[in-house]
GUTOR-338516 format. One line per 2 residues: number of its first residue (from 1); their letters; for each residue z, y, x of C-alpha. Coordinates in nm, 3 decimals. Last residue first. Example, Ala and Ser with C-alpha at 12.3 -4.5 7.8 and 13.67 -1.06 7.14 Angstrom:
GUTOR-338516
2	SA	0.714/-0.106/1.367 | 0.780/-0.450/1.230 $
***
This chain:
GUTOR-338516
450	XX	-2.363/2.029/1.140 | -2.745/1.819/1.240 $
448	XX	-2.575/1.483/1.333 | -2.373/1.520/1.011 $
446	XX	-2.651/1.553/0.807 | -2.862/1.245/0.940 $
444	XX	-2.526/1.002/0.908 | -2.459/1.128/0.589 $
442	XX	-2.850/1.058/0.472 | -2.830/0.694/0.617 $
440	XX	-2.480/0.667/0.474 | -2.602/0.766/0.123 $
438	XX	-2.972/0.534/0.189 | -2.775/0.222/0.277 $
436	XX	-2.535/0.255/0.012 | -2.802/0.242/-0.243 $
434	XX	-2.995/-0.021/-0.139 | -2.716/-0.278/-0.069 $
432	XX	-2.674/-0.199/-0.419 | -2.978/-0.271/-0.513 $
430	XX	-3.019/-0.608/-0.291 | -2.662/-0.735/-0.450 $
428	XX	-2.892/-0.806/-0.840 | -2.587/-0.714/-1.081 $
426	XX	-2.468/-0.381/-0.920 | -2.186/-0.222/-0.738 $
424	XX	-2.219/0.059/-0.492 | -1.945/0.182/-0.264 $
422	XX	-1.996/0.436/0.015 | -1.653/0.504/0.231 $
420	XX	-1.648/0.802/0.389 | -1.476/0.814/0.716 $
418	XX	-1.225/1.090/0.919 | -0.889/0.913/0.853 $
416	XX	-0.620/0.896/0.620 | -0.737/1.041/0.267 $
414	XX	-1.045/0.863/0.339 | -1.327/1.027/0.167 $
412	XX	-1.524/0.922/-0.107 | -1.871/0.738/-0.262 $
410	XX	-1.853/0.540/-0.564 | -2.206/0.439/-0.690 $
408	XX	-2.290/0.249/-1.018 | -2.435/-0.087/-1.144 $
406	XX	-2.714/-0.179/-1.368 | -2.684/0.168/-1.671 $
404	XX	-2.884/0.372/-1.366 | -2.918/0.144/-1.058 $
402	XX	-3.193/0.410/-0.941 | -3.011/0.726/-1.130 $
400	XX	-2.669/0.689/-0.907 | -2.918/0.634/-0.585 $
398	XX	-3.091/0.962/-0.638 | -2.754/1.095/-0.710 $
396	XX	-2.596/1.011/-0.418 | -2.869/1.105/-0.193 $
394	XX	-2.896/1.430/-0.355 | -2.578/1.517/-0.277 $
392	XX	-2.611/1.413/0.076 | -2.949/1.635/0.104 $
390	XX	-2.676/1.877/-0.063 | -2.380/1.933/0.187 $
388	XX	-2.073/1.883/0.004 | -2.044/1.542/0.127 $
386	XX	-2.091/1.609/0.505 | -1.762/1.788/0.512 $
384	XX	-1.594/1.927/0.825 | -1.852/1.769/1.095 $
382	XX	-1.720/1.474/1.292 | -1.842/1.171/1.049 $
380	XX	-1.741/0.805/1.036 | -1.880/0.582/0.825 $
378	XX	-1.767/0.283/0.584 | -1.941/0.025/0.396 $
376	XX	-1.859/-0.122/0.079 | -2.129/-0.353/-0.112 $
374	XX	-2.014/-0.488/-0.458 | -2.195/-0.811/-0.612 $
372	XX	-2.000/-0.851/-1.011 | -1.734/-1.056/-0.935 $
370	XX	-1.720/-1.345/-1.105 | -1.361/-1.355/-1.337 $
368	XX	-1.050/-1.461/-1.332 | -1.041/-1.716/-1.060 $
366	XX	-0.738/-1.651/-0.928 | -0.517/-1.905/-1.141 $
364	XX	-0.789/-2.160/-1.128 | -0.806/-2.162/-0.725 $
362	XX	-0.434/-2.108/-0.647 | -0.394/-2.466/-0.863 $
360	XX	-0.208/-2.534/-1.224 | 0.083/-2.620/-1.349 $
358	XX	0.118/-2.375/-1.534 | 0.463/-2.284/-1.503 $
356	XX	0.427/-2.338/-1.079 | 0.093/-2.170/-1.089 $
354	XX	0.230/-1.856/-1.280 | 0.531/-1.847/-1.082 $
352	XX	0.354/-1.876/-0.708 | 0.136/-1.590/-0.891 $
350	XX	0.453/-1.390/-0.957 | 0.613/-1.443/-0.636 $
348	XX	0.273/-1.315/-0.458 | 0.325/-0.980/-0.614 $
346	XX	0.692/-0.973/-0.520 | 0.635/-1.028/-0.177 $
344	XX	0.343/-0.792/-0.157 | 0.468/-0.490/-0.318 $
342	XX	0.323/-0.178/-0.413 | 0.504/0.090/-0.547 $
340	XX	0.841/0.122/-0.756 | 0.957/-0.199/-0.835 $
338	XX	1.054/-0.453/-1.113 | 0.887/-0.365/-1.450 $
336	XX	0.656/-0.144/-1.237 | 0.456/-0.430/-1.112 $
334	XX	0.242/-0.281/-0.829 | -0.066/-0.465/-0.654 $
332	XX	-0.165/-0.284/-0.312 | -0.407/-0.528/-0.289 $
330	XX	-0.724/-0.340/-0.150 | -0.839/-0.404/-0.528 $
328	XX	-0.569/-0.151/-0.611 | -0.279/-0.196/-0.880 $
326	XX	-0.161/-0.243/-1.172 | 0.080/-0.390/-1.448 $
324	XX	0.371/-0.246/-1.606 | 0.197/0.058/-1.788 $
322	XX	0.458/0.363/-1.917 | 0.154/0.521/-1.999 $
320	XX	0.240/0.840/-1.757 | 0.495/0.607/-1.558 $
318	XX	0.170/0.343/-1.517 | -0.090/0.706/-1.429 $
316	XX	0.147/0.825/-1.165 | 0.135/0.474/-0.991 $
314	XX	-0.227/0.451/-1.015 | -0.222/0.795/-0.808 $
312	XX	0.005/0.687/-0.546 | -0.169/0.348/-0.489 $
310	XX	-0.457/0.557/-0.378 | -0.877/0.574/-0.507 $
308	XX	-0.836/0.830/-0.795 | -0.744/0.617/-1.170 $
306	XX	-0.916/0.374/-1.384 | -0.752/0.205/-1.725 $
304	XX	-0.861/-0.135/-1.782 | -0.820/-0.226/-2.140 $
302	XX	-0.656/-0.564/-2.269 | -0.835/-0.737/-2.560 $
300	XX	-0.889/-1.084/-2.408 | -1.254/-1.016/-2.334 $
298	XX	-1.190/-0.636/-2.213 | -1.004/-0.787/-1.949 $
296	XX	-1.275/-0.990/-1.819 | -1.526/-0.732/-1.868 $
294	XX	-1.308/-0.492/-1.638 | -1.258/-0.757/-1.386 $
292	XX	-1.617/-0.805/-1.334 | -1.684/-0.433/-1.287 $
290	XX	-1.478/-0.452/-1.007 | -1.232/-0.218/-0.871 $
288	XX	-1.331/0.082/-0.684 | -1.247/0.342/-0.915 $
286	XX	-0.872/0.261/-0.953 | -0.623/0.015/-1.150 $
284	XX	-0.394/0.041/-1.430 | -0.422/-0.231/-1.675 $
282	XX	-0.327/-0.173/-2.008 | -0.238/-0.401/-2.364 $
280	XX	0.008/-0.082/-2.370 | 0.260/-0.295/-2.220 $
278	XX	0.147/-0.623/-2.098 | 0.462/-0.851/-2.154 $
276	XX	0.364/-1.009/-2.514 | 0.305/-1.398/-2.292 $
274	XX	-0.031/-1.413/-2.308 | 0.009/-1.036/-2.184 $
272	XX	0.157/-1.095/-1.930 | -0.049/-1.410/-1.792 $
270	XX	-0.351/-1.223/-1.860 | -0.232/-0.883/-1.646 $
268	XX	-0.066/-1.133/-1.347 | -0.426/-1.330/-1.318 $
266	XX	-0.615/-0.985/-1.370 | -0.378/-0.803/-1.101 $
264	XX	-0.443/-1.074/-0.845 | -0.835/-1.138/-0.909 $
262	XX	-0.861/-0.724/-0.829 | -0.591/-0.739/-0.524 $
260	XX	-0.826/-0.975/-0.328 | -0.865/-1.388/-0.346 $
258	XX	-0.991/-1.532/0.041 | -1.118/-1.892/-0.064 $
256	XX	-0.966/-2.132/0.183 | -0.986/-2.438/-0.087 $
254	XX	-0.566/-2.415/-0.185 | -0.620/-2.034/-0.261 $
252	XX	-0.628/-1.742/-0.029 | -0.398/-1.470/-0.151 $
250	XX	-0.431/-1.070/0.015 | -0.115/-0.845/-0.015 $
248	XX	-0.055/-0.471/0.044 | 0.266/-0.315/0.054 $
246	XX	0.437/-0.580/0.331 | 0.432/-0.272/0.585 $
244	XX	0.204/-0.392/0.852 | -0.044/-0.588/0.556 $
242	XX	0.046/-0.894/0.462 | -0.113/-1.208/0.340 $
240	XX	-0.032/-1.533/0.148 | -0.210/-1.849/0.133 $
238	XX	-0.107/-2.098/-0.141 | -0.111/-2.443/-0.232 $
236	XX	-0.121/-2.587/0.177 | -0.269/-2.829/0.292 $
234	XX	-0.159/-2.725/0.668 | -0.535/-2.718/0.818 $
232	XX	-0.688/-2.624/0.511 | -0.392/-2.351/0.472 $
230	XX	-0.398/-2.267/0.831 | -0.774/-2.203/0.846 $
228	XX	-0.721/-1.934/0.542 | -0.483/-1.791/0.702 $
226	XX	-0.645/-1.792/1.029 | -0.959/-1.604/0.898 $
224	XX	-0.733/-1.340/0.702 | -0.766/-1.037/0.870 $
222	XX	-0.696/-0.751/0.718 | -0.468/-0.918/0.506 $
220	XX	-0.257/-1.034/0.813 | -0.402/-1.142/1.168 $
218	XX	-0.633/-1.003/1.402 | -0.374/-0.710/1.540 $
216	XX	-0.161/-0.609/1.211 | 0.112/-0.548/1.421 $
214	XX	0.081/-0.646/1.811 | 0.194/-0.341/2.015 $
212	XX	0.576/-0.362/1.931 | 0.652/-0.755/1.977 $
210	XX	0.588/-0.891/1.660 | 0.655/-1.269/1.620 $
208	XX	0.600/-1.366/1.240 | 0.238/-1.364/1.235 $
206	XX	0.188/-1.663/1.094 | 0.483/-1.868/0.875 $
204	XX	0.456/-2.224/0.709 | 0.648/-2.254/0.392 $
202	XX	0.822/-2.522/0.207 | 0.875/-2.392/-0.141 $
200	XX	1.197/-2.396/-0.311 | 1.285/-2.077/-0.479 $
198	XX	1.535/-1.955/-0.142 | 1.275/-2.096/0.092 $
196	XX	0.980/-1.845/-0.087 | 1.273/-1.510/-0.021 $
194	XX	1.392/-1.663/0.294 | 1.048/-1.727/0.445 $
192	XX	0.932/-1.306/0.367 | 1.219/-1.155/0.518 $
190	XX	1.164/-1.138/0.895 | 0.796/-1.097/0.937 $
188	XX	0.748/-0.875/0.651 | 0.773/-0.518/0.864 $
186	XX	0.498/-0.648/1.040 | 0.333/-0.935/1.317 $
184	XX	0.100/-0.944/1.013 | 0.310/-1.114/0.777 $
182	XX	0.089/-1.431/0.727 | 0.253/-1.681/0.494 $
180	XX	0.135/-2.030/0.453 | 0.257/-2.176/0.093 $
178	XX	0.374/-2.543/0.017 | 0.452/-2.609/-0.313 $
176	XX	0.696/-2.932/-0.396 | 0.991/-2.722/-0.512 $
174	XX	0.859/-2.388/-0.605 | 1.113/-2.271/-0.884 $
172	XX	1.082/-2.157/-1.243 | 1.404/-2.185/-1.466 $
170	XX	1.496/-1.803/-1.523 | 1.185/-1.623/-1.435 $
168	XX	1.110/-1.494/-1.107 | 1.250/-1.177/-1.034 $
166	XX	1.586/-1.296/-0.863 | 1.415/-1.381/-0.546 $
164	XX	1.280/-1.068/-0.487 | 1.648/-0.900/-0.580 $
162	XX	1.824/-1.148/-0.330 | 1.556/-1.030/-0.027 $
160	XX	1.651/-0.673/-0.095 | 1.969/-0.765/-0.042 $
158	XX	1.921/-0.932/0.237 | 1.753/-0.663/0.429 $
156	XX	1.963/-0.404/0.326 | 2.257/-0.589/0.538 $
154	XX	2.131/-0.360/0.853 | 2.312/-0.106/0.696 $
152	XX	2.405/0.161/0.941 | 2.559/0.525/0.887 $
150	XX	2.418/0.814/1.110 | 2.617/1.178/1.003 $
148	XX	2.508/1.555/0.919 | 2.574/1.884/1.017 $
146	XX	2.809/2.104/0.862 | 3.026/2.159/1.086 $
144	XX	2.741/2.244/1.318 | 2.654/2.524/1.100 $
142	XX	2.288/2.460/0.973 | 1.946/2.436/1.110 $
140	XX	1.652/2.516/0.858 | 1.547/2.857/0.913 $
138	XX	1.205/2.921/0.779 | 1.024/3.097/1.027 $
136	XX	0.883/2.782/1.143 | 0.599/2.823/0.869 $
134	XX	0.401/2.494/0.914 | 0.683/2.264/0.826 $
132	XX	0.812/2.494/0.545 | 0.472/2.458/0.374 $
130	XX	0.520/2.071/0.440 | 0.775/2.039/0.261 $
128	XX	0.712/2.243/-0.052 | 0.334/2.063/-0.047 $
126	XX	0.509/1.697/-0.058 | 0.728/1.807/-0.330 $
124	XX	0.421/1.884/-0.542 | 0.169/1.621/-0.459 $
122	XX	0.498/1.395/-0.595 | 0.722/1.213/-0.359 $
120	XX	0.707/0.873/-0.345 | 0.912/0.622/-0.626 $
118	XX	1.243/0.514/-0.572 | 1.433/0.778/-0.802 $
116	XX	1.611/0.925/-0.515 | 1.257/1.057/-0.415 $
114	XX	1.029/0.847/-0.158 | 0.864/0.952/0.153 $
112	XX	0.622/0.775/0.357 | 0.593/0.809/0.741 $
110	XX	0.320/0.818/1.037 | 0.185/0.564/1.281 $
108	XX	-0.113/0.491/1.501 | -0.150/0.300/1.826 $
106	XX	-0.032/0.022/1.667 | -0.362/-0.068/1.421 $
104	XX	-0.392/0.109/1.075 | -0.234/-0.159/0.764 $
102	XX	0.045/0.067/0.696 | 0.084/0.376/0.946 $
100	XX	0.509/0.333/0.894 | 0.807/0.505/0.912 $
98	XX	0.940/0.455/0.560 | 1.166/0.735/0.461 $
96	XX	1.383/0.729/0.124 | 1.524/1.029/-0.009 $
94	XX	1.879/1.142/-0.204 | 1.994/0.793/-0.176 $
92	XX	2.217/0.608/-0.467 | 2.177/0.266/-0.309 $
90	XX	1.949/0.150/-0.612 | 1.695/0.416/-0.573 $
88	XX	1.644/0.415/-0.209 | 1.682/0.031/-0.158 $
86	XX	1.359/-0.006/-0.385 | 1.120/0.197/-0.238 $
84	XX	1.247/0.082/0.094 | 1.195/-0.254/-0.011 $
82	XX	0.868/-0.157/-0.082 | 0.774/-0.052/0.252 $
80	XX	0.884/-0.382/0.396 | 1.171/-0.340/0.628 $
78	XX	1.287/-0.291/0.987 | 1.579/-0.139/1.038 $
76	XX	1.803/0.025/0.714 | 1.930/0.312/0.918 $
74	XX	2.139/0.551/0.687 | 2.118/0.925/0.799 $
72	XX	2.318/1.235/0.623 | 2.159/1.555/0.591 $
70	XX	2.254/1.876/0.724 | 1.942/2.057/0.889 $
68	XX	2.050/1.953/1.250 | 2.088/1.612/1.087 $
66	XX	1.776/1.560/0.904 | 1.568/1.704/1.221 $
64	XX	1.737/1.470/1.470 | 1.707/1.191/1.260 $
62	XX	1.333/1.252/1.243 | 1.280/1.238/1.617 $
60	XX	1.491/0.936/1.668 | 1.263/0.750/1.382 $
58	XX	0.942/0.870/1.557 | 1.081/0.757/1.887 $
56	XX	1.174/0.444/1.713 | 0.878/0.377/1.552 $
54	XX	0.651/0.404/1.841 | 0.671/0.036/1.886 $
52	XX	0.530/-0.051/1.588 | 0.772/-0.337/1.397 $
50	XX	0.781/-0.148/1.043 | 1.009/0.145/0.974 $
48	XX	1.320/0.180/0.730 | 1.533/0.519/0.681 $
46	XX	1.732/0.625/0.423 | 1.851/0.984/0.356 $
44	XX	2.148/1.118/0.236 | 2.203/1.462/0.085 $
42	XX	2.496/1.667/0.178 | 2.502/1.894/-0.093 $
40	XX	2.260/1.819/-0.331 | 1.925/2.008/-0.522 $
38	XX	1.882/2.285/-0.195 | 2.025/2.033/0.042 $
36	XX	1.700/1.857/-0.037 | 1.463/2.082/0.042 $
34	XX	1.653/2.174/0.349 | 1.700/1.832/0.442 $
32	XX	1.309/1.740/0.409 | 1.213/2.057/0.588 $
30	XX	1.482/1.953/0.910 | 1.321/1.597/0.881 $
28	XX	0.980/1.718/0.948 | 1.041/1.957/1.186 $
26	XX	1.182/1.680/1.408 | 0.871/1.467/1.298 $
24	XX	0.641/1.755/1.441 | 0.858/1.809/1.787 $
22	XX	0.824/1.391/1.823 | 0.403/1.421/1.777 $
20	XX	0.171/1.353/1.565 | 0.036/1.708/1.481 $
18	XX	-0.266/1.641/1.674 | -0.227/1.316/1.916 $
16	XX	0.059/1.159/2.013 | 0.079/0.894/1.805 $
14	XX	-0.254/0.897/1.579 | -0.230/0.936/1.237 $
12	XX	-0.041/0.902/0.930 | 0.168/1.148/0.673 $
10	XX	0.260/1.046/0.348 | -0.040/0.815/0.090 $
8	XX	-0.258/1.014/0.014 | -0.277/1.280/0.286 $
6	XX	-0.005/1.477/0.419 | -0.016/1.693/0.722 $
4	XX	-0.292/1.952/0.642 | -0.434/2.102/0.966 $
2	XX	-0.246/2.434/1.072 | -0.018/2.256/1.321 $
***
């Protein structure tokens, strides 16, 4: 179990394979209790997990750990990542646990952690648990009198769904809009109609029937062909899509135009701060976001403040500034005036709000700005690092000096899996298809030779 467990965003990765395994996630929750029961006696720790079918063997596994070590248990079920966020700070937990692998097909899955103050654990408290996963020296077990107990609360569905609802503003509702909702056969599937019923709309659901093996499988914001098919098909205001966890969201507007997380977080970042919300005149959002979006912002005053690729880190940055508004072009948008990471439900609530006070269409609300053309591609590698090698780093600068002050070049690693992703943005698309052509051609070279 030497490899490094946590990666940007909790622990993920195949089930069964590596460190993925029940004996890991019993460790787990034994070095979660013990860090805990060293701030609070009998510390109490809720769990939620999306619709994979591994979840519950992971969620067993982790119970086990938490109680040998003397922690309490509360089973929330299946629920959205944020609610879980959300549900840990307001129901007076010591930890949150999402058992989740996000928007990664089935086969996969891992867990999230959050402090009692809803938000994930810091770099910090993720290294102090871990470092006592990988040394099993550390005794963690306690007396069996002291071990801890399983409560259920199957009811923190619905209230999570009554604090969604409550965050639109007082008088707005959504009678007359029609929105199709595609929860990814996820952890969204059973709480996303209530919350858009409750405010009025009429909605049609998609991927609403998980059965285990099926979550995020063609359909959700990964995949949003049939969303935006249904909402020609359905005529339909609003498309709405989920990732496996409900953290990330994806909007298609009333013309089957597929909108991502950096027209989202512009449309919510004007409308606040038209209306002296915007904190800081500051959106938070990271290094792959759109140069379009910055210039748009920067035209109604409001800056655009960058962070690390990873929800985590533009988090961190909003409680630095105390920002409200921000978010990842992925759509993991976060609105820190009401929760703690990102949050699909809520995100697409406030658009549905701006369109309904408005009175305008999906298509003129999320049409910010033009994008500036942006070319992502992704490749795997098997060698240990293929970016520090230097016909790589000459590669990236070679093509950093050819679009020069005309675009630029982003090019990292996955914090959850072994790929690079190679971005390059510039104003004619053939130069930036260019430039990421010629890094991966050079990565894939250098990793065939290590």
């Amino acid at each position: 179990m030497a490899d490094q467990l946590f990666g940007t965003d909790g622990i993920r990765g195949r089930v069964n394979e590596g460190a993925i395994r029940p004996a890991m996630f019993v460790r787990f929750g034994e070095a979660l209790a013990h860090v805990l029961l060293s701030e609070k006696v009998a510390p109490t720790v809720l769990i939620g997990r999306d619709t994979r079918k591994s979840g519950e063997m992971i969620q067993s596994a982790i119970e086990a750990g938490l109680l040998n070590a003397g922690a309490n248990v509360v089973r929330g079920g299946v629920l959205p990542t944020p609610a879980v966020g959300w549900l840990t700070k307001h129901s007076g937990a010591s930890a949150g646990l999402m058992i989740t692998a996000s928007h990664n097909p089935y086969p996969d899955n891992g867990v999230k952690a959050f402090g009692p103050d809803g938000f994930k654990l810091s770099g910090a408290q993720q290294d102090q648990i871990e470092a006592i996963i990988q040394d099993q020296s550390v005794e963690c077990n306690v007396d069996v009198a002291r071990m801890g107990s399983v409560f259920e609360r199957y009811d923190y569905a619905e209230e999570y769904q009554k604090f969604a609802s409550g965050i639109v503003s007082d008088g707005v509702r959504f009678d007359g809009m029609s929105v199709c909702v595609d929860a990814a056969n996820g952890a969204g599937a059973f709480i996303a109609r209530d919350v858009f019923e409750k405010l009025g709309a009429n909605v049609f659901m998609l991927g609403c029937e998980p059965d285990g093996v099926n979550i995020n499988l063609k359909c959700g914001a990964l995949h949003p062909e049939k969303l935006a098919q249904a909402v020609l098909d359905q005529k339909s205001h609003l498309g709405i899509g989920f990732d496996g966890d409900a953290d990330r969201i994806l909007l298609v507007d009333e013309t089957g135009q597929v909108v991502d997380g950096d027209q989202i977080m512009g449309a919510i970042g004007l409308d606040y701060h038209e209306q002296g919300l915007l904190k800081g005149n500051t959106v938070v959002a990271t290094i792959m976001s759109n140069l379009g979006l910055e210039a748009a912002l920067r035209s109604a005053g409001i800056t655009l403040d960058r962070t690390k690729v990873g929800d985590r880190y533009v988090v961190e940055r909003m409680r630095e500034g105390g920002f409200v508004v921000g978010g990842e072009q992925s759509g993991h948008v976060v609105l820190a005036e009401h929760v703690t990471t990102g949050d699909a439900i809520i995100s697409a609530l406030k658009i549905m709000e701006i369109m309904a006070r408005k009175s305008k269409p999906a298509s003129e609300v999320l049409s910010v700005f033009e994008p500036v053309p942006q070319i992502l591609k992704n490749v795997r590698f098997k060698s240990e690092d293929p970016l520090e090698t230097e016909q790589v780093k000459d590669a990236i600068n070679s093509a950093k000096d050819q679009l020069s002050t005309n675009g630029r070049v982003v090019v990292r690693k996955s914090g959850t899996e072994p790929v690079i992703r190679v971005m390059a943005e510039a104003y004619a698309k053939p130069d930036a298809e260019d430039a990421v052509d010629k890094i991966i051609q050079a990565i894939e070279q250098t990793d065939e030779m290590l």
